[in-house]
Biotite code that builds the C-alpha atoms (Angstrom):
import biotite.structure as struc

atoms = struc.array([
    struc.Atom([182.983, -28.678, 18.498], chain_id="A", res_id=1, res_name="UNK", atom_name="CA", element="C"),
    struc.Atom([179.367, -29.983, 20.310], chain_id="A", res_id=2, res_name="UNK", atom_name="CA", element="C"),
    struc.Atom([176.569, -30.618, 18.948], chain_id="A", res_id=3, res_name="UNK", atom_name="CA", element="C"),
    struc.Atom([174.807, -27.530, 20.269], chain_id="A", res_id=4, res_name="UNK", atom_name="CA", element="C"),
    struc.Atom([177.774, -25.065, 19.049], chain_id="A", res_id=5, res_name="UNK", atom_name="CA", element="C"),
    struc.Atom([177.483, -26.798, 15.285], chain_id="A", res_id=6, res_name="UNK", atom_name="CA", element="C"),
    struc.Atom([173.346, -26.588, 15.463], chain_id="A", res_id=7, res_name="UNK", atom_name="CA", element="C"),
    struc.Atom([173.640, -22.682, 16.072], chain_id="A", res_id=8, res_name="UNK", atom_name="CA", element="C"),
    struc.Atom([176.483, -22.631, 13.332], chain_id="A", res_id=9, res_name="UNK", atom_name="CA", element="C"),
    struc.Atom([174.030, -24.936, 11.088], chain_id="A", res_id=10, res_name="UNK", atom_name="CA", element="C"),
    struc.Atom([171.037, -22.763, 11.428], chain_id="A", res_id=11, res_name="UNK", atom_name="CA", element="C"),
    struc.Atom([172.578, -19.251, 11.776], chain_id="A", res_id=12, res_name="UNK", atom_name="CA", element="C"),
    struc.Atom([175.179, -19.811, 8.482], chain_id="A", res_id=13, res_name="UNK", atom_name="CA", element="C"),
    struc.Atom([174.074, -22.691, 6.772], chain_id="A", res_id=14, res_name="UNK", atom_name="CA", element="C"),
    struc.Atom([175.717, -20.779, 3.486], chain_id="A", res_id=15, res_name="UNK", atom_name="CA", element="C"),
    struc.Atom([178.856, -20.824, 5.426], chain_id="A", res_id=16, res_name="UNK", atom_name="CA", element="C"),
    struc.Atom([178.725, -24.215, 5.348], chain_id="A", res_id=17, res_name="UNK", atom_name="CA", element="C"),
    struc.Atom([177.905, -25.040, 2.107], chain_id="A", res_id=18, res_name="UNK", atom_name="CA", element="C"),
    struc.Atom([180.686, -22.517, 0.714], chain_id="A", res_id=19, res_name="UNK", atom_name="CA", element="C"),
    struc.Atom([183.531, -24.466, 2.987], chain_id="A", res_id=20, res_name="UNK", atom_name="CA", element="C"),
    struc.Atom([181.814, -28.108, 1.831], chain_id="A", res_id=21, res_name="UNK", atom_name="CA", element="C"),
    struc.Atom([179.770, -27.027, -1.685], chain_id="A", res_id=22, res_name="UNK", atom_name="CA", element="C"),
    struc.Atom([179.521, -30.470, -2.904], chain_id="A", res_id=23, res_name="UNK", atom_name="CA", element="C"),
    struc.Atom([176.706, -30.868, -0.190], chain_id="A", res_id=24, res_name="UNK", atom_name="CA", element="C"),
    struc.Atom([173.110, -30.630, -2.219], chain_id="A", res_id=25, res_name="UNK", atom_name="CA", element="C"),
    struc.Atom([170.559, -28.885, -0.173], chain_id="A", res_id=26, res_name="UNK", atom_name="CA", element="C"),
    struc.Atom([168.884, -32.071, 0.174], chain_id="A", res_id=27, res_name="UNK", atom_name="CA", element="C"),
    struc.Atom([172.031, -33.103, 1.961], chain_id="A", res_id=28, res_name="UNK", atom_name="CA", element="C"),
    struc.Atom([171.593, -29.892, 4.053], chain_id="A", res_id=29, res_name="UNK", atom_name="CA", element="C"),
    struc.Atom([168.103, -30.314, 4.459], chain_id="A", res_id=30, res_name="UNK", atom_name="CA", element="C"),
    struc.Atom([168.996, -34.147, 6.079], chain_id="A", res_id=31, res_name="UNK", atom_name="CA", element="C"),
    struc.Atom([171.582, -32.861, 8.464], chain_id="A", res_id=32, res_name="UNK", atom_name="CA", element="C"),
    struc.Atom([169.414, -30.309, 10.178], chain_id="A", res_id=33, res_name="UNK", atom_name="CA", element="C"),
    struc.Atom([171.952, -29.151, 12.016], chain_id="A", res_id=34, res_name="UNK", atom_name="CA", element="C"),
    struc.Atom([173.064, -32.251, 13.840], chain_id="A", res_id=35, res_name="UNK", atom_name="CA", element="C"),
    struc.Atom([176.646, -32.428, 14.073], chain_id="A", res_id=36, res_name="UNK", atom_name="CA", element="C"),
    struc.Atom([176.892, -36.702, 13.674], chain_id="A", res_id=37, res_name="UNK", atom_name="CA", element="C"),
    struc.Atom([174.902, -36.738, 10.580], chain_id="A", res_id=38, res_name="UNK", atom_name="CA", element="C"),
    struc.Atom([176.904, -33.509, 8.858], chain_id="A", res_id=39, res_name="UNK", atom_name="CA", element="C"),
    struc.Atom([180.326, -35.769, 10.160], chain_id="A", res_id=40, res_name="UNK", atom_name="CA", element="C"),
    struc.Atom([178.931, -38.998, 8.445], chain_id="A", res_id=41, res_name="UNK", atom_name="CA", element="C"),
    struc.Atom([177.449, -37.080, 5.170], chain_id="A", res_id=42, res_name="UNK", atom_name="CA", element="C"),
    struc.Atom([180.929, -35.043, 4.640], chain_id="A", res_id=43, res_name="UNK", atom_name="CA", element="C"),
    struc.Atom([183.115, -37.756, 5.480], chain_id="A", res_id=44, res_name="UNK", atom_name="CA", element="C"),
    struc.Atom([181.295, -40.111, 3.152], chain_id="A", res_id=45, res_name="UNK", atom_name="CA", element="C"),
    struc.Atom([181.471, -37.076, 0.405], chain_id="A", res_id=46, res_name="UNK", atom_name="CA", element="C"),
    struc.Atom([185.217, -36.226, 0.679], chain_id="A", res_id=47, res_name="UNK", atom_name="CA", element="C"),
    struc.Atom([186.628, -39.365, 2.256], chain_id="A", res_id=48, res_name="UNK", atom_name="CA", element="C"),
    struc.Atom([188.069, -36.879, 5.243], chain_id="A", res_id=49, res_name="UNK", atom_name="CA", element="C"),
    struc.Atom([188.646, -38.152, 8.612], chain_id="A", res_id=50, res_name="UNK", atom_name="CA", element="C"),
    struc.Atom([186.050, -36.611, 11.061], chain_id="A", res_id=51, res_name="UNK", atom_name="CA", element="C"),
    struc.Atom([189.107, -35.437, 13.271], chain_id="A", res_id=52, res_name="UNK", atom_name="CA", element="C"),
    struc.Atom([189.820, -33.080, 9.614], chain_id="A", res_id=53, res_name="UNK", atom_name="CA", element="C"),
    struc.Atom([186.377, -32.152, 9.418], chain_id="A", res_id=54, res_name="UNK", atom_name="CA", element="C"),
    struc.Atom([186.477, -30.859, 12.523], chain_id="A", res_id=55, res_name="UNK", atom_name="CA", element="C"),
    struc.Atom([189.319, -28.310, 12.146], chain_id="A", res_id=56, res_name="UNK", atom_name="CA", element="C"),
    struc.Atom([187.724, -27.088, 9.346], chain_id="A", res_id=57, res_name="UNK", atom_name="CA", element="C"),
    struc.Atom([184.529, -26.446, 10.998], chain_id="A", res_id=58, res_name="UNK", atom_name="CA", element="C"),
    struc.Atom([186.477, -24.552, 13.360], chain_id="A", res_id=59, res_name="UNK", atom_name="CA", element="C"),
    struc.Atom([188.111, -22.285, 10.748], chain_id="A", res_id=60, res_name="UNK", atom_name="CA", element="C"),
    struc.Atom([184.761, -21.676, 9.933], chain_id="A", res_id=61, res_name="UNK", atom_name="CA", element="C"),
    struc.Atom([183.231, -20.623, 12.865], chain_id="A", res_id=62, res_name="UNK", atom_name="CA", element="C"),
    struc.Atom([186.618, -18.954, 13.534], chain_id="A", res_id=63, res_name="UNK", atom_name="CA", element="C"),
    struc.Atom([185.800, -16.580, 10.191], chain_id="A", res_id=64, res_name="UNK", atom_name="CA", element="C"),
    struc.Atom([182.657, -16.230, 11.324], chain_id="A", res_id=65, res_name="UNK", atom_name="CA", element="C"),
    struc.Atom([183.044, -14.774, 14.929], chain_id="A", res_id=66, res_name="UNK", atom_name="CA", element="C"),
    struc.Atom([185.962, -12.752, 13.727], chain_id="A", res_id=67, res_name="UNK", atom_name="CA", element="C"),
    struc.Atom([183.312, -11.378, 10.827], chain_id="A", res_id=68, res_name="UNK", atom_name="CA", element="C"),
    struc.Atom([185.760, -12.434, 8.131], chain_id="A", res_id=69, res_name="UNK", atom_name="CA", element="C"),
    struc.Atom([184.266, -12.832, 4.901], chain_id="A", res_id=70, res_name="UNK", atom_name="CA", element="C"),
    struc.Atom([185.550, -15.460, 2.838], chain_id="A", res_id=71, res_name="UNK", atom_name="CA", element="C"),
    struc.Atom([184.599, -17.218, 0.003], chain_id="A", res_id=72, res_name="UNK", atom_name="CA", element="C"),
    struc.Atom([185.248, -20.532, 1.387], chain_id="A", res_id=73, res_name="UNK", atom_name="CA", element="C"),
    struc.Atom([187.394, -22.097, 4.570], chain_id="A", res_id=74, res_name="UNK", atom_name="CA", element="C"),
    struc.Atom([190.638, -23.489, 3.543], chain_id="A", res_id=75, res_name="UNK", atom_name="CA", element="C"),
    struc.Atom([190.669, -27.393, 3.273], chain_id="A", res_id=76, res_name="UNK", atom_name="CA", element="C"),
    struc.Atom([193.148, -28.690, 5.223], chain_id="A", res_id=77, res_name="UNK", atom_name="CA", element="C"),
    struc.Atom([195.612, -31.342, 4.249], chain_id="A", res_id=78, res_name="UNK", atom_name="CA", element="C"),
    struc.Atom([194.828, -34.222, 5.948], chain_id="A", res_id=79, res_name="UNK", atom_name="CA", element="C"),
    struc.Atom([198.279, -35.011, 6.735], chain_id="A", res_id=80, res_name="UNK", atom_name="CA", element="C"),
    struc.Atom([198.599, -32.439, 9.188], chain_id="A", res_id=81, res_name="UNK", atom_name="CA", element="C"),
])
């Protein structure tokens, strides 16, 4: 993902977000503004996830997102894959 894909992700489903990586504080949120190097640094920090796992997941979620699939979060996934 580029930076300008994850800013229109970031501002158009910020809850999206926060449901696939809810142990981000809206002050956390708030800091990231939608830049893709500071969400990588703040999550990875959070979870102790590589970036390249952060990644996939933030493709799953924009994946459930363009395919209008409502879920309650976007599956972690295991790091050893």
């Amino acid at each position: 993902m580029d930076d300008k894909t994850f800013k229109t992700l970031f501002d158009q489903n910020r809850e999206k977000i926060f449901e696939a990586w809810n142990k981000l504080s809206d002050q956390d949120l708030d800091e990231i503004r939608g830049d893709l190097s500071r969400f990588l640094k703040k999550v990875s920090s959070i979870y102790k996830t590589p970036d390249t796992i952060i990644l996939k997941e933030l493709d799953a979620v924009k994946k459930n997102v363009d395919e209008g699939i409502s879920a309650d979060y976007a599956p972690h996934l295991d790091p050893r894959e």
